[in-house]
N, C-alpha and C positions, 0 to 999 in steps of 0.2 A: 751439825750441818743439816739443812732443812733443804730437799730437791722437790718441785712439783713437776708432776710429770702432766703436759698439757696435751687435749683432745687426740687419745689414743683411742684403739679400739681394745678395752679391754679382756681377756678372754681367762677367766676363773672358773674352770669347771668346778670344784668345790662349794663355789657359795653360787651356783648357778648365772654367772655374768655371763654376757657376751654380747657387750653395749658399748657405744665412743664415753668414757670417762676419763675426769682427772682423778692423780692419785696425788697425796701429798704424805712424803715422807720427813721424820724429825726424828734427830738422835737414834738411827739403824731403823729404826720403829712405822710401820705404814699406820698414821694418824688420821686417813682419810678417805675414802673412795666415793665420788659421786660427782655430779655434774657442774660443771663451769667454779670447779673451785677457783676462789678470789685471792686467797691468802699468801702475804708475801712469803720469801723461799730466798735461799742461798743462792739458789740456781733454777732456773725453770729449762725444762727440757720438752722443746715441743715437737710432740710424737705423732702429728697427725699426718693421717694415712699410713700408719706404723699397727703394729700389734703388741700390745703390752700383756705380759704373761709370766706367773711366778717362774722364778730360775727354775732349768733344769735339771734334775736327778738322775745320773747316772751311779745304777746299781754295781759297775762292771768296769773298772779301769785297770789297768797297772802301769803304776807311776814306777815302778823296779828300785825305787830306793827302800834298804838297800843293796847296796852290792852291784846291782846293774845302771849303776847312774850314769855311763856309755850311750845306754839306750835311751832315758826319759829320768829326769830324775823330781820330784815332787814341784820345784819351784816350776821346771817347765813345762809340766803335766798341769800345772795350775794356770798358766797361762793359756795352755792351749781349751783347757777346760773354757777360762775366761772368755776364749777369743768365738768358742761356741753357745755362749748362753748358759752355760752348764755352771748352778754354782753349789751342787754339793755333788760330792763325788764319793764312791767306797772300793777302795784296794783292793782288790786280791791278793793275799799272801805267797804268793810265790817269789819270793823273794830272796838275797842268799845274804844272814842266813834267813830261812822264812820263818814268816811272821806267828811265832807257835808260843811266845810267852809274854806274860804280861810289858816287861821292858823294852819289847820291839814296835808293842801296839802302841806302849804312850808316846814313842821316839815316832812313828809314823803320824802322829795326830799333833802332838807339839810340833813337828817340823811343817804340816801343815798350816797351825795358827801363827805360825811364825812368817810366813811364804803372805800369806792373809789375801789371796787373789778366789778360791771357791775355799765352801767349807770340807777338808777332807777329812773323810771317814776309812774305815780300816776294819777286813774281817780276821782276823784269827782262823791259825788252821785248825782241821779236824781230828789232824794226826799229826804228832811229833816229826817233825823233818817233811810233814807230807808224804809219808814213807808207806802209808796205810797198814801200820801194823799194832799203835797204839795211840788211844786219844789223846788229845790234850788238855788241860785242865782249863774247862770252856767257864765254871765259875770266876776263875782267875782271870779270864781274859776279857769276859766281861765286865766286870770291877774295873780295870783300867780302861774301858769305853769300847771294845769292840761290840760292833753292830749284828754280827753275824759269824757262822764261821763256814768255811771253805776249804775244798784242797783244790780247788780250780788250777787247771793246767794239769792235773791229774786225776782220776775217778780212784774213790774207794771202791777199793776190789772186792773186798770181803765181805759178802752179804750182810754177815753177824755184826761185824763191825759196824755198817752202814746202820743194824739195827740199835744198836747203843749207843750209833753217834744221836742219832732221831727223839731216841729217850733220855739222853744226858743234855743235850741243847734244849730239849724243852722245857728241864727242871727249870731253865735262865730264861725262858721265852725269846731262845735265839734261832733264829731259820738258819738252817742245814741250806747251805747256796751251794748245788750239788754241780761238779762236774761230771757228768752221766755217760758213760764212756766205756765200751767191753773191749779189754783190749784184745781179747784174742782172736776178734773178728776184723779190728783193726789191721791185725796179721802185717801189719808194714809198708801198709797201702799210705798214698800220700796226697791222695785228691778224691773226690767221688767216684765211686764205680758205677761204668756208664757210658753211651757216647762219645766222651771227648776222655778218658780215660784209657779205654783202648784206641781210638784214633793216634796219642798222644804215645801210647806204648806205656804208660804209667800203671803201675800198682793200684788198684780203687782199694776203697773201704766201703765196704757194704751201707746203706741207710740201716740195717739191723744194729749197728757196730752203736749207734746211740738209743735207736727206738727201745733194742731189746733193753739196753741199762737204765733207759730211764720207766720203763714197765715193772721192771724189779724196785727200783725206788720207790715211786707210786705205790706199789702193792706192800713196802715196807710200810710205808709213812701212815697206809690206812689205816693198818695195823694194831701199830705203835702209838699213832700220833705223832705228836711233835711238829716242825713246821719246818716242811718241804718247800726249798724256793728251786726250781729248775734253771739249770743255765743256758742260754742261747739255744734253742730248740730250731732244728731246721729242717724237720721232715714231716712226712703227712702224719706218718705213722706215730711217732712221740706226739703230735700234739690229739692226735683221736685216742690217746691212750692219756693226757691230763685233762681233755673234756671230759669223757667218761668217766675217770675219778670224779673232776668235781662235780658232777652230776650226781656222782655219789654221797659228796659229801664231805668228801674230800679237804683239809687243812692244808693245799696245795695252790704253791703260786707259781708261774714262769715268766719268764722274757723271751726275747729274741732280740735281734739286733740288724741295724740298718741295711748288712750288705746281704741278709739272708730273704730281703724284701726287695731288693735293688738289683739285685745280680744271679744269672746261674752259674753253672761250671764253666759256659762257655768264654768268661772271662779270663778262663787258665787258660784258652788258644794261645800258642807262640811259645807255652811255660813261662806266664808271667806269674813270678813266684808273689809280685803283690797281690796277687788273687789267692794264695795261698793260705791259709786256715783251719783252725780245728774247732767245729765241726766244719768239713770243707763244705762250699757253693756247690748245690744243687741243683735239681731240674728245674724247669718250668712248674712242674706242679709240685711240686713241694714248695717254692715260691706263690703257687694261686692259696695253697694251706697254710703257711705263714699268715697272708696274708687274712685269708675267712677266719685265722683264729683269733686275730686283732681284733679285727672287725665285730665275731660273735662274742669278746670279751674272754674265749678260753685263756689267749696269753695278756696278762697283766701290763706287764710294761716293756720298754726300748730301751737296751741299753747297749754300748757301740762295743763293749770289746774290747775298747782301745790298746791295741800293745804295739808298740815302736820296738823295731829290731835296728840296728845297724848297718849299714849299706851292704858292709864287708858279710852277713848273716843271711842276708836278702839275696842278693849279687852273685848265685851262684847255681850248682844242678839242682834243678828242680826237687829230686827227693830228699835233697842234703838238707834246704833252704830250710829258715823255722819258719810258725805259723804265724799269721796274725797281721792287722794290719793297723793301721793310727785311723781313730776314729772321729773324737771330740769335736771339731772343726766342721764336719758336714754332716754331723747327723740329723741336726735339725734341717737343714735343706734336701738331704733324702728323704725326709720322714714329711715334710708339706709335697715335696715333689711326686713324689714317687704314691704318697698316702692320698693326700687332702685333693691334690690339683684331681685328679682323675675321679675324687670321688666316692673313695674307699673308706675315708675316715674322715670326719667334720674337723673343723681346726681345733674344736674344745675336747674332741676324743683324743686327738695326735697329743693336747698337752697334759690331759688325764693319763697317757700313756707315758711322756716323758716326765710331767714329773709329781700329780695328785698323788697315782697308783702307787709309785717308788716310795713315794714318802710314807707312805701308807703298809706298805712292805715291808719297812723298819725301821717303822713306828717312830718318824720326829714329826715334829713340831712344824713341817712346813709343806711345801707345793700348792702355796696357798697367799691371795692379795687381800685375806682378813684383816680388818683393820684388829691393829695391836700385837698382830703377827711383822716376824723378821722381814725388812723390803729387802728378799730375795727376789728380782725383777730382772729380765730377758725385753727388749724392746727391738722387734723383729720388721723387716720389709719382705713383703709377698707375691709383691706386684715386679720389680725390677728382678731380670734376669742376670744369674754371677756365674761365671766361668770359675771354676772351682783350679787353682794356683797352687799346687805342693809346696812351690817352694818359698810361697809367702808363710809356711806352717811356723807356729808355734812352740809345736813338738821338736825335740832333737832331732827325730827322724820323719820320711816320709815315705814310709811304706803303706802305700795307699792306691788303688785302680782307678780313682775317678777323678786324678788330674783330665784338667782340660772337657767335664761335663760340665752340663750346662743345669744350673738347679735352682730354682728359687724359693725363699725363707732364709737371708742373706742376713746374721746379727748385728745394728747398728749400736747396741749398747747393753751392758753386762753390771747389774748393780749388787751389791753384794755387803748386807748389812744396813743397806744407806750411803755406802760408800760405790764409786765410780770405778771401777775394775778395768773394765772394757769401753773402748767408742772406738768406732770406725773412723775413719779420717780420711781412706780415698774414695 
């Protein structure tokens, strides 16, 4: 099948675009990028007044198969991927049981090609059970394709640990995607400690409770080496402590994610547990550091977080509730909204950030409208404002704060291969 995609605005950080062009794709394959292409097509898709931009890379999801397919299970983790532009994606092992050997990583990545809506990828954990008391055999898990490895949803504890996980993933050139987390400052706090914490009567967790673990990571990884990716970083202090590495010199990457750009704590007013999160919503300025670290290129890339919990999970006392919210669906409209419109970041930074940098993070083949490269292609509207609908979601669940904002960078089409994924229809 052969799509020409007509007078978009193309936007490829990579090969330096950011022109109105056509692209013409054949058999998955982009065969062409330049002006007023002529050439017949199975389908011609005209984009104009649209923005065209390689698919999305989210570093960060959990799709919870298996075991928690209640929650999100891969086929609807890929649609909702789809429904946001998003067409590669990489797991988190938290899964039950989690993702610690080579037979769970292939069963995550064949159920992926099988679903065939984004390309899913899958990290392997760092420790047996995520239990943080013994590795896992991260050669073996790389052999059967995992990207990275992880105990995300939990921090290794043990320094020593942390320091062999660092040196045995880099025998494999695989990034350490750390969840950076101490818990005994967490001490059982359930939101930000802060203003609306004690207003609220709730438990806070110190901003040290991440800064401090991921300053001890950092200072591993200078160490040792190996390749440090930081997860969802939300405070001032963790991100002036991985500029100052990389200043250093540092073999360190991070992210953050859309609602630590979008939202403070003041979104848990009322105990609305969809605002609830690990790391939780912060202040005002840990929000303006979020965002100057995007900006001065300290944090690499956006990735949403996405975890669907259950109503019955959600729906309940605040400190009980779990964390996490479903992301997939508006990240790209918080990330123009929130990023671009005001000014913070060009449209070619926002998709260097969603998806050149990610792909580049570990290391495939795409975030890119090179000709002879996969047409993984996102064709977006900038101009029209969308009231954001939970319950038009994708995901199984909709535990999410931003029903009913107002956001624009609204997805009209999601290609994936060469093939047709996604199109909007209202």
């Amino acid at each position: 099948m052969s799509i020409l995609i007509k007078g978009g605005h193309v936007v490829d950080p990579k090969n330096n675009i950011d022109e109105k062009l056509d692209i013409l794709v054949k058999d998955g394959i982009i065969a062409k990028v330049g002006g007023d292409i002529s050439e017949a097509a199975d389908e011609v898709v005209d984009a104009s007044g649209k923005i065209v931009a390689p698919g999305l890379i989210d570093l960060h999801v959990h799709f919870r198969e298996p075991g928690y397919e209640y929650k999100e299970d891969i086929e609807s983790g890929s649609r909702a991927a789809a429904r946001g532009g998003v067409t590669t994606v990489v797991c988190m092992p938290n899964t039950n049981p989690p993702v610690d050997n080579p037979a769970l990583v292939k069963y995550v990545l064949d159920r992926g090609k099988e679903v065939g809506l984004t390309n899913v990828l899958t990290t392997g954990c760092i420790t047996k059970g995520q239990q943080s008391k013994e590795l896992t055999e991260m050669g073996e898990l790389k052999s059967a394709g995992a990207i990275g490895v992880s105990d995300d949803g939990r921090p290794v504890i043990n320094p020593s640990l942390m320091r062999r996980a660092l040196e045995y993933a880099g025998m494999f050139d695989l990034p350490v995607m750390s969840h950076s987390e101490d818990l005994d400052l967490v001490d059982g706090g359930s939101m930000n400690e802060g203003y609306m914490s004690t207003y609220l009567g709730l438990r806070g967790i110190p901003k040290c409770a991440e800064s401090v673990a991921i300053s001890r990571d950092v200072l591993i990884a200078e160490e040792v080496g190996g390749r440090l990716h930081v997860c969802h970083v939300s405070t001032r202090n963790s991100i002036d402590a991985i500029r100052s590495a990389k200043k250093r010199g540092a073999n360190i990457t991070c992210e953050t994610a859309p609602h630590y750009f979008s939202l403070t704590e003041d979104a848990v007013d009322g105990f609305n547990t969809n605002a609830k999160m690990n790391p939780p919503l912060r202040e005002k300025d840990d929000v303006d550091a979020v965002i100057e670290g995007l900006t001065d290129g300290t944090i690499d890339a956006i990735a949403t977080d996405h975890a669907p919990h259950d109503r019955d999970e959600k729906d309940i006392e605040f400190e009980y509730a779990l964390n996490g919210i479903v992301g997939l669906e508006t990240s790209l409209g918080l990330g123009y909204t929130n990023l671009v419109a005001p000014g913070k970041l060009t449209l070619s930074q926002l998709i260097e950030k969603m998806s050149a940098n990610p792909a580049d993070i570990i290391k495939i083949d795409k975030g890119t409208l090179g000709e002879g490269k996969a047409a993984d292609i996102v064709i977006f509207d900038t101009e029209e404002e969308y009231t954001v609908d939970i319950s038009k979601f994708a995901s199984k669940n909709n535990n999410c704060p931003y029903d009913g904002m107002k956001l624009r960078g609204r997805v009209d089409m999601t290609i994936l291969g060469g093939k047709i994924v996604y199109e909007r229809r209202d």
